[in-house]
C-alpha positions as CSV (number, residue, x, y, z in Angstrom):
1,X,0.0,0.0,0.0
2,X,1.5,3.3,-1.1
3,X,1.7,6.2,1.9
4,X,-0.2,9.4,1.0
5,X,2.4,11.9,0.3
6,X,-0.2,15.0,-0.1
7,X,0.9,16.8,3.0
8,X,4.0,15.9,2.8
9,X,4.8,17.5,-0.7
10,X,3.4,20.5,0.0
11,X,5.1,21.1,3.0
12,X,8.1,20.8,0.3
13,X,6.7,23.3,-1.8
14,X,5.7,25.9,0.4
15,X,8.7,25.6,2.8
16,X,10.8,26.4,-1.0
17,X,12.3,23.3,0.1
18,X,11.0,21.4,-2.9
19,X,13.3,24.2,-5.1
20,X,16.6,23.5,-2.7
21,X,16.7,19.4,-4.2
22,X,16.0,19.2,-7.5
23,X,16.5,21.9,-10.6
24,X,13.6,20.4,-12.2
25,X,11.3,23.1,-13.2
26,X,8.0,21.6,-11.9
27,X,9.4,21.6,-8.7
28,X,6.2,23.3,-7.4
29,X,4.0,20.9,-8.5
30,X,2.5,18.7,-6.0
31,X,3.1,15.5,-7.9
32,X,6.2,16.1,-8.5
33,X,6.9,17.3,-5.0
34,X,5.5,13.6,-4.0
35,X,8.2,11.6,-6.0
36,X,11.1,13.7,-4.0
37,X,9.2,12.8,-0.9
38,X,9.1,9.5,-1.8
39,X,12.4,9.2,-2.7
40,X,14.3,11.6,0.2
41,X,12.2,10.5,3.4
42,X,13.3,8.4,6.2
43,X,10.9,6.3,8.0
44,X,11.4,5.3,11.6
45,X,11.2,1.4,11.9
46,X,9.0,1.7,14.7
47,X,5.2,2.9,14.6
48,X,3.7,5.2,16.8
49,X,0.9,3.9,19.1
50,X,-1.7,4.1,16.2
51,X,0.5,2.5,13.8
52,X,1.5,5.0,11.7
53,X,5.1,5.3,10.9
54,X,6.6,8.9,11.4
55,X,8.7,10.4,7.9
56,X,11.1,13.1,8.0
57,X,12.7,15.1,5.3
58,X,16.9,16.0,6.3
59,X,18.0,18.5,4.1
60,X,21.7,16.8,4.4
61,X,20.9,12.9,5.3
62,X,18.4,12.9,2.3
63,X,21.5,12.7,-0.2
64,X,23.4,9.7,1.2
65,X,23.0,6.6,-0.5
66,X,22.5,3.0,-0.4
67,X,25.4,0.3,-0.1
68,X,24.8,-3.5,0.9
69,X,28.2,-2.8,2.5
70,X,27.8,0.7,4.0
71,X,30.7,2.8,5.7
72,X,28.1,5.0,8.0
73,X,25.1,4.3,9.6
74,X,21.8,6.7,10.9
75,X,19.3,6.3,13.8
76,X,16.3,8.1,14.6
77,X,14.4,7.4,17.3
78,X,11.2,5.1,16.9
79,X,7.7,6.4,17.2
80,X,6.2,4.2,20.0
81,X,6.3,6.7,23.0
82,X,4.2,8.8,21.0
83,X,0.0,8.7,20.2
84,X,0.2,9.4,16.6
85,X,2.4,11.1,13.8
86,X,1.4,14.3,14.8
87,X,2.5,14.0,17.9
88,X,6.3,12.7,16.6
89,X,9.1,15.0,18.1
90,X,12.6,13.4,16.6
91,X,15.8,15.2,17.4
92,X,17.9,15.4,14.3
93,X,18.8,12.4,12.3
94,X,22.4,10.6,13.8
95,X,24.6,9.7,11.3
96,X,27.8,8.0,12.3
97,X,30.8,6.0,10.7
98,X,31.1,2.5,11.0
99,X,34.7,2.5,9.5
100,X,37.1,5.2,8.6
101,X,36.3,7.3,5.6
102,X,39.0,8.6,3.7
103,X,38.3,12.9,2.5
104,X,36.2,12.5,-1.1
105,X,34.8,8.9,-0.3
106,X,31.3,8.7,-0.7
107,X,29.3,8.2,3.0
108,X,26.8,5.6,2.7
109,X,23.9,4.0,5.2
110,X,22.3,1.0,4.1
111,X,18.1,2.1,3.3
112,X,17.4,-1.9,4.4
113,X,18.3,-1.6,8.3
């Protein structure tokens, strides 16, 4: 089942974050706003006491990659002290090496854990 990414995307588009990713030109349109949602937002792995799963937008952490064999790792906190999405408070997304990486390598998290 796909998420609804309505309020989401514009959130993008009137925050003019929607303008800061991409170059596109339709960057204020609220379908396209809904594919760079889709494609930049982390989900905690943990719902919230309804069991809806929180989705955040990081203006920097949105850019990492994937790699099956990552060299950095993220954490946010889950959402199961917490009554709803609405009510989700997550301090800023933790990104951390798991190895030493070397100025100009690429930092990667693994999207699978």
């Amino acid at each position: 089942e796909e998420p609804d990414l309505q309020k989401g995307a514009a959130w993008l588009i009137a925050s003019g974050l929607a303008q800061e990713l991409t170059s596109r030109p339709d960057a204020a349109d609220l379908e396209a706003c809904g594919q760079l949602v889709k494609r930049y937002a982390f989900r905690t792995h943990r719902p919230s006491r309804d069991g809806s799963y929180p989705a955040m937008l990081f203006k920097s952490c949105c850019r990492l990659n994937h790699s099956c064999f990552p060299n950095a790792g993220g954490h946010l906190p889950g959402a199961e002290d917490f009554d709803s999405v609405a009510q989700y408070r997550s301090p800023a997304m933790k990104v951390y090496a798991l190895e030493e990486i070397r100025e100009g390598e690429e930092v990667c998290i693994s999207y699978l854990a």
